[in-house]
N, C-alpha and C positions, 0 to 999 in steps of 0.2 A: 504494500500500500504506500509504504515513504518511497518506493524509489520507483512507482508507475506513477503513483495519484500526487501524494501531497509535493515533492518539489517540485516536478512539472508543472504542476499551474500556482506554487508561488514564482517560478522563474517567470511563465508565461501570462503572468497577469504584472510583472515587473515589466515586460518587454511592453503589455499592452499599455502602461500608465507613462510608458516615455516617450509612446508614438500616436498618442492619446488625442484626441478631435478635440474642438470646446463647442458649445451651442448652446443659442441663445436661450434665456427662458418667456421674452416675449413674442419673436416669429418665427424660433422655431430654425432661422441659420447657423449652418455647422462650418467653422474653423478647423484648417487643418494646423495652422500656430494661432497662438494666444496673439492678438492685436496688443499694438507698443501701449496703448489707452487701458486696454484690460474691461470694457465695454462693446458692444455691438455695434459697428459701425454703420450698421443699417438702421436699427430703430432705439439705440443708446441704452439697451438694458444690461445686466448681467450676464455675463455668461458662465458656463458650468462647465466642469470637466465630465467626460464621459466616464472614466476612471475615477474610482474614490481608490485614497490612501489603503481604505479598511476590505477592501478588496482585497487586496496584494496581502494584506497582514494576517489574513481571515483564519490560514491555515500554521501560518508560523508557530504561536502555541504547542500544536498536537504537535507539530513536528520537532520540534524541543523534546516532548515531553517523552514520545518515542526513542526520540535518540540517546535518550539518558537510561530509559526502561529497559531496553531491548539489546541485546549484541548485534550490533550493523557490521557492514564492511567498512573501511575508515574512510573510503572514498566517499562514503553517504554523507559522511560526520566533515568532510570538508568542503564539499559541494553547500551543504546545509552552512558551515563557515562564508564559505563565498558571497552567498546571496544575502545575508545575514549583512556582509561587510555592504555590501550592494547597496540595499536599504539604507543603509546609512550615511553610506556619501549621497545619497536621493534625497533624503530626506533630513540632512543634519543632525541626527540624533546619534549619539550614545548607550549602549547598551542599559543604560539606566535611564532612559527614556528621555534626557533632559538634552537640550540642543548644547550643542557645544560652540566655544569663543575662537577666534581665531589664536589668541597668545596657548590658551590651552589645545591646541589643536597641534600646532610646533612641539610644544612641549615634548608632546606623547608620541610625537615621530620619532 
C-alpha cells in the first residue's frame, strides 16, 4: 500500500500543486500562472488554486506512521525523506511545522 498507493499520489499530487491552474470565483476563468495583481483580470475577483496544500498533505501522516510501524525497504524510508524534504522547500516549513527565517535557514546548512 506505501509503495503503490500512498507515495504515488503524495508525489503526484506534489507535481499537480506546482503545475497547478488558478480560477476565478466570479466567471469562472482559468489561469494557467497566477497574474502579477493576484486578481482576475477579466472581472477583478479572486482567484483560487485548483490544488489545496491539504491535498498533497492528506496522506503524509499514515505514511509516517507506516514507516515507523512496519519493516520497509530503506529505499521507501528515503523516497518518503525526499518528498518530505520536497514539501518543505514548497512550502517553507520545518518539520515542526513552523516556517523558517532566512538567518536560521544558513545556519542549519
Amino acid at each position: 500500500m506505501l509503495k503503490t498507493h500512498l507515495l504515488r499520489d503524495i508525489q503526484g499530487n506534489l507535481s499537480a500543486y506546482t503545475t497547478q491552474k488558478f480560477r476565478c470565483r466570479r466567471c469562472g476563468e482559468s489561469f494557467r500562472r497566477l497574474p502579477l495583481q493576484g486578481i482576475c483580470p477579466v472581472c477583478g475577483d479572486v482567484l483560487l488554486a485548483t490544488v489545496s496544500k491539504n491535498s498533497i498533505e492528506k496522506y503524509v501522516g499514515l505514511a509516517a506512521r507506516l514507516l515507523n510501524r512496519f519493516d520497509v525497504e530503506e529505499y521507501l524510508k528515503m523516497r518518503f525523506d525526499v518528498l518530505m524534504r520536497e514539501l518543505e522547500e514548497l512550502f517553507g516549513t520545518t518539520r515542526n511545522g513552523v516556517q523558517a527565517d532566512l538567518l536560521s535557514y544558513i545556519s542549519s546548512a
